[in-house]
C-alpha positions in Angstrom: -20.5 2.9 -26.6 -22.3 2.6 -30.0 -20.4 1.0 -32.7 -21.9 -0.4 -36.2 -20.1 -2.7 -38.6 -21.7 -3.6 -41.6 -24.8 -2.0 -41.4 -25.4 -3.5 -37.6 -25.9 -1.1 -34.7 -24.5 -2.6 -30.9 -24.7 -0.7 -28.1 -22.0 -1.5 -25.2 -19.5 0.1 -22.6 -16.0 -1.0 -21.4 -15.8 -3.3 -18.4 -12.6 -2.6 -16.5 -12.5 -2.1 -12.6 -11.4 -5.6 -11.8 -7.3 -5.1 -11.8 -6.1 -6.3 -9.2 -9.7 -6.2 -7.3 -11.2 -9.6 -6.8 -14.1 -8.4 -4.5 -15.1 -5.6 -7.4 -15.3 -8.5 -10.1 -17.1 -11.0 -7.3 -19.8 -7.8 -6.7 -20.2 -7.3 -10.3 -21.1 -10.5 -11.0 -23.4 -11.3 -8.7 -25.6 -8.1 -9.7 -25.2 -9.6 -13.1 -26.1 -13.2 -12.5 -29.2 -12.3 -10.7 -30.6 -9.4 -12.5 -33.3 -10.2 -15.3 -33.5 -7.5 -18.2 -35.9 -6.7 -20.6 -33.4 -6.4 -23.8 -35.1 -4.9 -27.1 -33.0 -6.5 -29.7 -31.9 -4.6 -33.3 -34.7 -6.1 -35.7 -32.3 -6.1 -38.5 -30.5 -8.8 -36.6 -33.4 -10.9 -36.7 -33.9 -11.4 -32.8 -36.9 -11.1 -31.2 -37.4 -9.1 -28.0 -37.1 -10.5 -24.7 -37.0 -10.7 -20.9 -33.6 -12.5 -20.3 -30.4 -13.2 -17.7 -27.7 -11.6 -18.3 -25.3 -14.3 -19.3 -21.8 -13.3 -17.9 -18.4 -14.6 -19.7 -14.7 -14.4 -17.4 -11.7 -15.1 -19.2 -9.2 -15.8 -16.7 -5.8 -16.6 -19.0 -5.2 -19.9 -17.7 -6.9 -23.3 -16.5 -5.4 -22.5 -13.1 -7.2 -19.2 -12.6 -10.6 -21.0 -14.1 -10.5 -23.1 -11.6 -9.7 -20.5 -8.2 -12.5 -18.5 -10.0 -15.2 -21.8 -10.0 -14.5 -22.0 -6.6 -15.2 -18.5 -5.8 -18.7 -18.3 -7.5 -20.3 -21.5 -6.8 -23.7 -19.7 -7.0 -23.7 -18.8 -9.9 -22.8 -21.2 -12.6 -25.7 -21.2 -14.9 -25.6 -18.2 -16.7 -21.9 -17.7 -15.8 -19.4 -18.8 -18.1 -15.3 -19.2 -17.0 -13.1 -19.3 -19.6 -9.3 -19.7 -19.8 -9.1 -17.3 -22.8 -8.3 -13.9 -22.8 -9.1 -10.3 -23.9 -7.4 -7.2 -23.2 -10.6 -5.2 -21.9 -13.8 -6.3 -20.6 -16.9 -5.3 -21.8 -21.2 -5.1 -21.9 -23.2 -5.7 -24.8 -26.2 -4.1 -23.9 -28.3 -5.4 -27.3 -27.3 -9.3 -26.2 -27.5 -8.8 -22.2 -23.8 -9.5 -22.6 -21.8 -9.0 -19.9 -17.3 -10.2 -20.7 -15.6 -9.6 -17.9 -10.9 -10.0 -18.0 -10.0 -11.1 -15.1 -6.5 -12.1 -16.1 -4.6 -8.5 -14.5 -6.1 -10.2 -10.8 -3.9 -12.9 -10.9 -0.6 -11.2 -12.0 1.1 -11.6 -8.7 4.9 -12.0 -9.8 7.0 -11.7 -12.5 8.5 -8.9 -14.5 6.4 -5.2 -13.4 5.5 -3.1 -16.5 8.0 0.1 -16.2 6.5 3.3 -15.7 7.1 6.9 -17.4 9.4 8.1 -14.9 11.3 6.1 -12.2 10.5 9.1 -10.3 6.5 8.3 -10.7 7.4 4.5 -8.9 6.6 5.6 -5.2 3.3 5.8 -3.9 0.3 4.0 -3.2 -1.2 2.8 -6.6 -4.4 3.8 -7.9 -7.2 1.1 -7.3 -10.7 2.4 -8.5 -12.4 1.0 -5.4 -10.3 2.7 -3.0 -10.7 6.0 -4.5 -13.6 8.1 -1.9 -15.1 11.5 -2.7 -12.5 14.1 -1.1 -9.4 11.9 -1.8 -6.6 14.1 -2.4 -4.4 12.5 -5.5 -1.0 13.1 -7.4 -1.2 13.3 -11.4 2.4 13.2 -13.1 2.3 15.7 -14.8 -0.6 18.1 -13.3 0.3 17.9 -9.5 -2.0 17.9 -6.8 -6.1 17.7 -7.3 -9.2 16.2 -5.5 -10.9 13.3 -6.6 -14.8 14.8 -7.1 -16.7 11.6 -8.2 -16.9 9.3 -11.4 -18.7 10.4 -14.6 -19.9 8.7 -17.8 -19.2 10.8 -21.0 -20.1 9.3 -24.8 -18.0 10.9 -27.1 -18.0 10.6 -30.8 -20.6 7.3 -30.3 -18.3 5.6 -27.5 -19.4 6.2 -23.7 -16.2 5.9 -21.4 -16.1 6.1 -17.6 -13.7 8.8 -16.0 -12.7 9.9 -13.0 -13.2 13.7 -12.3 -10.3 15.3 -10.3 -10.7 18.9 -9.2 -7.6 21.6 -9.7 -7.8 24.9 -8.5 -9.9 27.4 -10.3 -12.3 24.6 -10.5 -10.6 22.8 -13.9 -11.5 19.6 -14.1 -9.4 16.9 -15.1 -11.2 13.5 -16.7 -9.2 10.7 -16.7 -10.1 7.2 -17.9 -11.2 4.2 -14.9 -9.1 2.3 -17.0 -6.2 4.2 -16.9 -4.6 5.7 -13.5 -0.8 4.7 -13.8 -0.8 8.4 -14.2 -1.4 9.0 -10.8 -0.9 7.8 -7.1 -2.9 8.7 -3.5 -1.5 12.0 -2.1 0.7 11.1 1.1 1.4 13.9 3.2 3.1 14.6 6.3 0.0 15.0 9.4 -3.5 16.2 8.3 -2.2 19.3 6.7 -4.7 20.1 3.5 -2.3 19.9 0.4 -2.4 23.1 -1.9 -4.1 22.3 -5.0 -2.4 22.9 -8.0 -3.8 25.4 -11.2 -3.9 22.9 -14.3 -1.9 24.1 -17.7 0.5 25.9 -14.7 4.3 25.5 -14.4 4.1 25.3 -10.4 3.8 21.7 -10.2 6.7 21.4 -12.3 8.6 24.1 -10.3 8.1 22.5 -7.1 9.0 19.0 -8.8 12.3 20.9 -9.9 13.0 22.1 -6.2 12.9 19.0 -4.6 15.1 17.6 -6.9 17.3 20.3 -5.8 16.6 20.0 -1.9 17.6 16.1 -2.9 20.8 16.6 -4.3 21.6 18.6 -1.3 20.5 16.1 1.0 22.2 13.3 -0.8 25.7 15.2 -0.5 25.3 15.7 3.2 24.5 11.9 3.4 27.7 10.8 1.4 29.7 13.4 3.7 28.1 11.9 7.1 29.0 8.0 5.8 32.1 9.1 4.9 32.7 10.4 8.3 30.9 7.4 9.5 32.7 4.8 7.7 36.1 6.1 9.8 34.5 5.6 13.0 35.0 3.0 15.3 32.1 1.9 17.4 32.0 -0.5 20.6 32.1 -4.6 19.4 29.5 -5.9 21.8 30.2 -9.8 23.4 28.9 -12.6 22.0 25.5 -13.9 23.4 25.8 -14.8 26.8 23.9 -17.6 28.3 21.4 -15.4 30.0 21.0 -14.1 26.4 19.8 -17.5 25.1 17.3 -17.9 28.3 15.8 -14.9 27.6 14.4 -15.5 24.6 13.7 -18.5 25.1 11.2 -17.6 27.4 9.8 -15.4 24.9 5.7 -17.0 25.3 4.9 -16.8 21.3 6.5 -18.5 18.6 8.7 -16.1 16.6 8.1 -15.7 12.7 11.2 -16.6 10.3 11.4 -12.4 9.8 11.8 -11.9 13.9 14.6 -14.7 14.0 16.2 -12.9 10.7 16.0 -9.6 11.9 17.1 -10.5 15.5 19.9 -12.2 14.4 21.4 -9.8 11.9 20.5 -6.7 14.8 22.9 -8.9 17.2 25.7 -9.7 14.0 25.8 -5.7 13.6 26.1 -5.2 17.6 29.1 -7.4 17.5 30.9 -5.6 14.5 33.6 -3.0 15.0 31.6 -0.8 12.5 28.9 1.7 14.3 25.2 -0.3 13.1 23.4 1.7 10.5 20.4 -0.7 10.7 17.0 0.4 9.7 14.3 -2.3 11.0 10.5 -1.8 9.4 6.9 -3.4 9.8 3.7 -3.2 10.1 1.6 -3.3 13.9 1.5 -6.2 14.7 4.6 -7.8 13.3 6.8 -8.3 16.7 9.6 -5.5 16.5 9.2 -5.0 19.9 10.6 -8.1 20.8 13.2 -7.4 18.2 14.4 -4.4 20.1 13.9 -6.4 23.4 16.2 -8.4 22.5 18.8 -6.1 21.2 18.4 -4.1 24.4 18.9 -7.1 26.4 22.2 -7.7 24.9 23.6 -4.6 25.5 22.6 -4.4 29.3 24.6 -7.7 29.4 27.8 -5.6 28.3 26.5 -3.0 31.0 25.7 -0.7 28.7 22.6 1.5 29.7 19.6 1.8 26.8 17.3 4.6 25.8 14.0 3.5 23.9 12.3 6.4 22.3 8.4 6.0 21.2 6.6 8.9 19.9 3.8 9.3 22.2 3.1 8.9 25.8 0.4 6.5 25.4 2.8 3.7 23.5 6.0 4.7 26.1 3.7 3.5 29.0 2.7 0.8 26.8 6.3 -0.2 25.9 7.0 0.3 29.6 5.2 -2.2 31.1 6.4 -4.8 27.9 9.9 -4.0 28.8 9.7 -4.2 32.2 8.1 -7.6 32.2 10.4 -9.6 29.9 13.5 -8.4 32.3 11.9 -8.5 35.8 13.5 -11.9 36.3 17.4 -9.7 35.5 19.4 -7.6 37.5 18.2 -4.7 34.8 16.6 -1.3 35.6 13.5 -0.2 33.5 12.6 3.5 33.9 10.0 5.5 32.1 10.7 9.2 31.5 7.7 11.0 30.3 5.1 14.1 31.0 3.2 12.3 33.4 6.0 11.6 35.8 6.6 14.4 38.4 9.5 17.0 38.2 11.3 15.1 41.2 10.8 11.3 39.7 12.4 12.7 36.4 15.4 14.6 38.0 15.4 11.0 39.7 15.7 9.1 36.9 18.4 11.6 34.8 20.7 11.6 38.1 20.6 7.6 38.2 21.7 8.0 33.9 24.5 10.3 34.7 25.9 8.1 37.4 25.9 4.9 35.6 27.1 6.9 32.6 30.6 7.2 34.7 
């Protein structure tokens, strides 16, 4: 960016990859702190030419933030300055080896979220600059589906801006600002099926937008028609925790988190209700919903009630398998695994001993 105010030429660029992204503004500042530059000043400033640091400013937007930042770059304090002030975009004055850096958008962790455009535009995975790689298939608003390409520098009117380049069909490129991407989300597909690009200045994107809002409305009818229906039912009220119940988790060998007791707990409550459950438990790997449904399974062998666990592979049902099978090998409770890799007379085996216990 070049900008001039009476009579004074600066040259500079817009600093403003560090939302949310404490490694990018750590990374930038280190190159920063430890590069020297040989800066040829504007003579009609009166400064003299000179090999100098860069002298880095953070404004953080409160003491609190200064002092997590001081902690962080413990390096590089002399020719870094933290400040709790702040500034609404970051920036590089190239003709004072300037570099100002906001890092106040890192710490906003709570509080009231700025609404977006559409409340249809919420879902997604926001846009981060640094996670963004050459061939990333993205999701603008109000163009549709394109490819990320790469990241390009372009000085309009005196003022260089960077921009990301996203790729449509016919090869129309879309520029968007680093500093702007609320516009658009990762593209989240079903499999590894390559997306169709969309054409820009088109009306398919916003044809297809209007058909799933169709297909939705559909969908949402048949839902309010199937809990309707559901809502009259009357499911099987499973028994309060037995003893056995009690001992079997507490042999569980890992201390549950406050989410497994939650979950468990409320899993069990539904069991117990007249109401058919309509329970939908999520997390990531890791999280212990296995023993969740362990549990739950437990309690309704207790009410001899017989369990299928579906997994969507074969790999994670042998898995599951052996995890079920351990926790209840000190209980009077079968564990079977039906899958590809048992025989056609182990599987007719193991349906016949379903059917009869079914009875």
């Amino acid at each position: 960016m070049h900008a001039k105010r009476n009579g004074y030429s600066f040259s500079y660029r817009e600093v403003n990859f560090f939302r949310s992204s404490m490694d990018l503004l750590l990374q930038e500042v280190e190159e920063a702190a430890k590069a020297k530059k040989y800066v040829k000043h504007n003579s009609s400033v009166g400064i003299k030419d000179a090999t100098a640091e860069k002298t880095v400013v953070i404004l953080t937007g409160s003491k609190e933030n200064s002092k997590k930042i001081i902690s962080l770059l413990k390096g590089y304090k002399e020719n870094v300055i933290i400040s709790d002030g702040t500034i609404s975009t970051g920036f590089e004055c190239y003709d004072f080896n300037l570099l100002v850096i906001s890092a106040v958008d890192i710490f906003k962790t709570s509080g009231p979220k700025r609404k977006l455009f559409k409340s249809e535009f919420k879902q997604g995975e926001t846009i981060i600059f640094s996670d963004l790689k050459i061939g990333d298939y993205i999701v603008h608003r109000t163009n549709g589906i394109g490819q990320f390409i790469g990241v390009n520098t372009i000085k309009s009117e005196g003022i260089s801006k960077d921009y990301i380049k996203i790729r449509y069909r016919g090869e129309d490129i879309l520029y968007i600002p680093t500093n702007n991407l609320d516009n658009i989300r990762k593209y989240i597909g079903a499999g590894d099926r390559v997306p169709k690009v969309n054409r820009l200045g088109s009306k398919e994107w916003e044809n297809a937008k209007q058909k799933v809002k169709s297909n939705l409305k559909e969908v949402a009818r048949d839902l309010i028609e199937l809990y309707a229906k559901r809502g009259k039912l009357q499911g099987f009220s499973f028994s309060k925790d037995t003893p056995w119940q009690k001992e079997f988790e507490e042999r569980f060998e890992y201390t549950e988190t406050d989410d497994q007791l939650r979950a468990s707990e409320e899993i069990k409550q539904d069991m117990e209700a007249v109401k058919p459950m309509d329970r939908l438990l999520c997390g990531d790997v890791g999280y212990g919903k296995t023993e969740v449904a362990i549990r739950g399974a437990f309690k309704a062998c207790m009410d001899q009630k017989q369990v299928a666990y579906l997994v969507p592979t074969t790999i994670l049902a042998g898995q599951q398998y052996e995890e079920f099978k351990q926790r209840m090998k000190d209980y009077p409770i079968t564990v079977e695994l039906l899958n590809r890799f048992r025989s056609k007379k182990e599987q007719s085996e193991i349906i016949k001993k379903i059917k009869l216990r079914s009875r």
